[in-house]
C-alpha positions in Angstrom: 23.7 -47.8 -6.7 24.5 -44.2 -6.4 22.1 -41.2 -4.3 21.4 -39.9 -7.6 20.0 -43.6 -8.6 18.0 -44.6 -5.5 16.4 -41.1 -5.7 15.8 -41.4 -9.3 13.7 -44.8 -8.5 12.1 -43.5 -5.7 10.9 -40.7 -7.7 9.9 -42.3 -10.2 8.3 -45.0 -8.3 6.0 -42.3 -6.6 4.7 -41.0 -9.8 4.4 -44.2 -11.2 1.6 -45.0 -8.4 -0.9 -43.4 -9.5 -3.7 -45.4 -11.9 -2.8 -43.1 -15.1 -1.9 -44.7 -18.2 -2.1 -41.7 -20.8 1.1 -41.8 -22.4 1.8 -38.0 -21.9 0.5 -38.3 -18.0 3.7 -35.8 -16.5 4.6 -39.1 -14.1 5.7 -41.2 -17.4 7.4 -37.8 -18.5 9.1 -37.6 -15.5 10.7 -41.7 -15.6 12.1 -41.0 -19.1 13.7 -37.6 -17.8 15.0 -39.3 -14.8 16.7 -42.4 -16.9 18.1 -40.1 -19.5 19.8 -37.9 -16.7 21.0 -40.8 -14.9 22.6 -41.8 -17.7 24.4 -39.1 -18.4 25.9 -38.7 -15.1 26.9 -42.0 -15.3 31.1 -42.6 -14.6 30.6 -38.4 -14.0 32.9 -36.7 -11.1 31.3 -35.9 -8.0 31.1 -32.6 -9.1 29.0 -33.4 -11.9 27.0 -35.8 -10.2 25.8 -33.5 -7.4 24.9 -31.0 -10.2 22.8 -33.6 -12.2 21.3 -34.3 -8.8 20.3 -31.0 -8.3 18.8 -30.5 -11.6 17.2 -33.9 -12.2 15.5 -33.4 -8.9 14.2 -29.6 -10.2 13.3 -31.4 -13.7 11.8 -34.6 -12.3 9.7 -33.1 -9.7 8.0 -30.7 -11.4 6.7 -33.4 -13.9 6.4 -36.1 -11.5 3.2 -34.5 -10.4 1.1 -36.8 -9.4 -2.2 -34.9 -10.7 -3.2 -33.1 -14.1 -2.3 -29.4 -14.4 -3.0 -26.3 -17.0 0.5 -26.9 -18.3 -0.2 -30.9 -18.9 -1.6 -32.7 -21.9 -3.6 -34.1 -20.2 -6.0 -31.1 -18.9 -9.3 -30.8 -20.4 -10.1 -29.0 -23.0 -12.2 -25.8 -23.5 -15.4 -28.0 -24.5 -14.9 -30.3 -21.7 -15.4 -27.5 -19.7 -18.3 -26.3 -20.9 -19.4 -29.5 -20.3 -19.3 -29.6 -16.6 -20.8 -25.7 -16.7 -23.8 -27.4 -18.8 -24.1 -29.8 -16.4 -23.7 -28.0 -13.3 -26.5 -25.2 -14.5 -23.7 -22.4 -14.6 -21.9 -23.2 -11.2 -18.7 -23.4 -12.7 -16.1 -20.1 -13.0 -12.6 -19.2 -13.1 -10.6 -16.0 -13.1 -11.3 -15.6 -16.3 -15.2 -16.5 -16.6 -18.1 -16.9 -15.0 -19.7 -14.5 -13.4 -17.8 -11.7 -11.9 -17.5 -12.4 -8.5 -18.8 -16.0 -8.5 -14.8 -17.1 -8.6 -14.1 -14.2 -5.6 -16.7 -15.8 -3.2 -15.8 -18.9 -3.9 -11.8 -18.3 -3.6 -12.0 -16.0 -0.5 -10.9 -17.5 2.7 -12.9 -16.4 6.5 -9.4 -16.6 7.7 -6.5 -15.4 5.6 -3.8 -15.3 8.5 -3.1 -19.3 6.8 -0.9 -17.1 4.0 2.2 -16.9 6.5 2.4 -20.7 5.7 0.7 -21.4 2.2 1.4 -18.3 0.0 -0.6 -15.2 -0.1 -4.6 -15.2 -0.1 -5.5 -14.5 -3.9 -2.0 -15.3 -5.6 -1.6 -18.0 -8.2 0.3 -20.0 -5.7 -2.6 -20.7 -4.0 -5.5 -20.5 -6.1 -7.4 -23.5 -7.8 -7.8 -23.4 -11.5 -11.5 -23.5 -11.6 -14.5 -23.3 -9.1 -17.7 -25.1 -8.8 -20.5 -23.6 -6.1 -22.4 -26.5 -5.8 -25.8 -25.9 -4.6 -27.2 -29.7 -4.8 -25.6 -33.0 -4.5 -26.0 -33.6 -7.7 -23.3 -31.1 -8.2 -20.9 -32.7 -6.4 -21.6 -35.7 -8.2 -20.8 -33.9 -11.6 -17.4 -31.8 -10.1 -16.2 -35.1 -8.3 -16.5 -37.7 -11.5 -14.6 -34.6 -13.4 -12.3 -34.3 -11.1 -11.9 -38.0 -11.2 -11.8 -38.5 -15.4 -9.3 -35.6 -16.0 -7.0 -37.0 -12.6 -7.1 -33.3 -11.6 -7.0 -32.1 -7.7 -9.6 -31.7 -5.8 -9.6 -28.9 -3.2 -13.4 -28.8 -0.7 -14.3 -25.7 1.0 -17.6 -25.1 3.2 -17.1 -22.0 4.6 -13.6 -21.3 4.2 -12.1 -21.0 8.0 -9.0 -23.2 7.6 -6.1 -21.8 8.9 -3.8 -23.9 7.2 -5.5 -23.5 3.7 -6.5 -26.6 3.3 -9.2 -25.5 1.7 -7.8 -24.0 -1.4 -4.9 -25.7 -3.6 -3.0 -24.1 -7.0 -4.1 -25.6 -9.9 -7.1 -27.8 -8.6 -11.1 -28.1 -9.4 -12.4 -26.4 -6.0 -15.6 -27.4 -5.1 -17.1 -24.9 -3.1 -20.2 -26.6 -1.2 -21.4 -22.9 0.7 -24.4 -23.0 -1.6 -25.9 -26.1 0.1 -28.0 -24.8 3.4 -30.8 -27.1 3.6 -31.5 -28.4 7.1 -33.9 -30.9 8.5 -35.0 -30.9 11.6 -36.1 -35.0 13.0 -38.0 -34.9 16.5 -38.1 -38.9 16.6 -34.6 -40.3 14.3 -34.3 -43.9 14.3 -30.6 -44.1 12.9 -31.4 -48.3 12.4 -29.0 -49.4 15.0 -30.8 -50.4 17.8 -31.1 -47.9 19.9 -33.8 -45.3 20.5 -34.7 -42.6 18.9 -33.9 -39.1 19.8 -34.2 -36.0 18.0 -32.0 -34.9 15.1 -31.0 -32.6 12.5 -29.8 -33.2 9.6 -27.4 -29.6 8.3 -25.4 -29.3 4.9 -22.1 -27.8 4.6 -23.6 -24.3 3.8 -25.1 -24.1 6.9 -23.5 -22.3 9.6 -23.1 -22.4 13.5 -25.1 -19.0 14.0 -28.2 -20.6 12.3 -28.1 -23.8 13.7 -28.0 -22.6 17.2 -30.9 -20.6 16.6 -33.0 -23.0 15.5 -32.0 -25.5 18.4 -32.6 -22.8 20.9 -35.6 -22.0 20.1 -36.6 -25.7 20.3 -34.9 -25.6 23.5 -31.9 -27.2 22.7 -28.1 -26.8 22.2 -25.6 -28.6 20.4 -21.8 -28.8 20.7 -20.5 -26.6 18.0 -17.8 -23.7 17.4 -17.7 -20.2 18.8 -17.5 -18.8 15.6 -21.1 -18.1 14.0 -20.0 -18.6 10.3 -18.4 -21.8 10.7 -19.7 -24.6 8.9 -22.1 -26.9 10.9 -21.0 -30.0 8.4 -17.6 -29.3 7.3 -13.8 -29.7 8.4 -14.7 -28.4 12.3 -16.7 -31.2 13.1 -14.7 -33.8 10.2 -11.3 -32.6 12.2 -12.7 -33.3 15.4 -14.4 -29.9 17.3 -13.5 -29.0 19.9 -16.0 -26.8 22.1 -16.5 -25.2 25.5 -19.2 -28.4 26.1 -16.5 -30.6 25.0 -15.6 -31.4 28.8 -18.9 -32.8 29.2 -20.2 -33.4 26.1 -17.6 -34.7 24.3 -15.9 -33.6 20.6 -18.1 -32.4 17.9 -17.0 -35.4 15.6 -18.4 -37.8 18.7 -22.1 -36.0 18.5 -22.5 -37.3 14.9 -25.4 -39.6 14.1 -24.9 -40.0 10.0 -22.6 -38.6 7.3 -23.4 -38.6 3.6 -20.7 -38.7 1.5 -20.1 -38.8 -2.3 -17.2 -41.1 -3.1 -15.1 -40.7 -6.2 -16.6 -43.1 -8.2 -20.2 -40.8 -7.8 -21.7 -43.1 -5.8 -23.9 -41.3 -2.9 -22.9 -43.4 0.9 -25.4 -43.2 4.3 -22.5 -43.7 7.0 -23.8 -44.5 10.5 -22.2 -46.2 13.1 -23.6 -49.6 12.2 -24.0 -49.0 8.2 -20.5 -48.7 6.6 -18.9 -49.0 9.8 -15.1 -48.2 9.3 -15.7 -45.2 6.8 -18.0 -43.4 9.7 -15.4 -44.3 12.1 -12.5 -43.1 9.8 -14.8 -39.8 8.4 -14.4 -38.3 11.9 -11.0 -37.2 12.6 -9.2 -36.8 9.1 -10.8 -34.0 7.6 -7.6 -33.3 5.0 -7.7 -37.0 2.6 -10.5 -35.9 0.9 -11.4 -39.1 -0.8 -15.0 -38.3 -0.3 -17.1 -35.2 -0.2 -19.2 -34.6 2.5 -22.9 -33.8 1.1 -24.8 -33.4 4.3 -24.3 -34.4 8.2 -26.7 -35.5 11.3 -26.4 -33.9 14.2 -27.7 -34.7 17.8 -29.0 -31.7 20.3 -28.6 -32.5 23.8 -31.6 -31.5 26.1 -29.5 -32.1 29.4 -28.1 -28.3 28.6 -31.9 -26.3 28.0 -34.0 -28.4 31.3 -30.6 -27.0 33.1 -31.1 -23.6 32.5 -34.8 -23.3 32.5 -34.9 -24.6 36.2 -32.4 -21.4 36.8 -29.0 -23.8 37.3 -25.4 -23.0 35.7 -24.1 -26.2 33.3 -21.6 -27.3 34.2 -18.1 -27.5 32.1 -16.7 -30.7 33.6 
């Protein structure tokens, strides 16, 4: 078998992987392009083979996508979008509608320097196709099991502070979660594992650092968080990890985490803890980027250790 074969297969493998069986899906496109080419390079000198290489590889991987895009068959239609606006009470937008700047705010990034890497902030290389400012769960419900029907990418952004843009891809449903700030404050959680209860807050992704402190603070607490006010208290800072200038003592952000809700791709609303769905809280803290769930709300723990500290005139330590 030739390099022009084995890479044919392996192409077409990939795009085969994925659980898509519409006939004009771009991965079943993309095998008969591959077997036709291969064909005709077939008995071919090397010359011609390397070109067919070259342009089977141009051909093949720009169908073997392995989601739906504008240019497919497969992308919903005009009415399905309406659809998910109906459904979503007007949160969905696009370049061309919605309100004016309901697509700007939810495009923009905190931290455009990510463009050296990922294309410029506001080109078409790096901006979804359509936008969904979610202000309830039931929102993400909606965007996620459309997202999920049509096979189209999902991109997730809280607050927009990635600096490798992971929070914005071309041609994807983004759903932007800013618009859910609620916040909870628990003076006695019981988190159902056995252990004692302690106090609690429970922050969505729209809420930020700046606020959260606040309201700790004047409760007489702190928690380990970001230095950056307008980062998201329950997005891809504490799902990546967090680090912190308590982190010495106190640990990672992703280690102070009592519960994460989560809506899964099949709609279905999950309460992780460490002792209820064990494995997807462990695996929720740390890999921020698979986005096989969307993170609806998160529970925090403040640590007291920091405020008693301070009010009998001490320095806290760092480690």
């Amino acid at each position: 078998m030739n390099g022009q074969a084995i890479a044919c297969r392996r192409l077409s493998s990939a795009a085969g992987s994925k659980p898509r069986t519409h006939a004009t899906h771009p991965a079943g496109v993309a095998h008969n392009v591959c077997g036709v080419l291969q064909g005709q390079m077939a008995n071919k000198p090397i010359l011609w083979i390397t070109r067919g290489i070259i342009l089977r590889a141009i051909i093949c991987h720009t169908l073997a996508t392995p989601w739906c895009i504008p240019s497919s068959p497969c992308w919903p239609t005009a009415i399905d979008w309406h659809h998910l606006n109906s459904t979503t009470k007007g949160a969905l937008s696009s370049a061309d509608t919605g309100p004016r700047n309901l697509f700007k705010n939810a495009t923009a990034m905190e931290y455009p320097n990510w463009r050296f890497t990922a294309g410029h902030r506001g080109s078409p290389s790096a901006l979804p196709a359509y936008a969904v400012t979610a202000n309830s769960t039931t929102d993400v419900i909606a965007a996620l099991a459309f997202a999920s029907r049509f096979h189209i990418r999902l991109s997730i952004k809280s607050s927009g502070h990635s600096y490798t843009g992971t929070s914005t891809a071309k041609d994807s449903l983004l759903l932007y979660t800013h618009g859910m700030s609620h916040i909870k404050w628990d003076d006695q959680f019981d988190d159902g594992c056995g252990s004692a209860a302690e106090p609690a807050v429970t922050v969505e992704p729209g809420v930020s650092y700046g606020s959260l402190y606040k309201i700790a603070d004047d409760r007489g607490y702190i928690l380990t968080g970001g230095g950056s006010s307008t980062v998201s208290a329950a997005g891809g800072y504490v799902l990546g990890g967090g680090h912190s200038v308590l982190s010495r003592s106190l640990g990672l952000a992703a280690d102070n985490v009592l519960r994460i809700q989560i809506v899964l791709p099949n709609a279905t609303v999950v309460q992780t803890t460490r002792c209820n769905h064990r494995d997807l809280f462990w695996a929720l803290r740390g890999v921020p980027s698979l986005y096989y769930y969307v993170v609806t709300s998160i529970l925090l723990p403040p640590d007291r250790f920091w405020a008693l500290h301070r009010e009998v005139g001490g320095e806290a330590p760092l480690g």
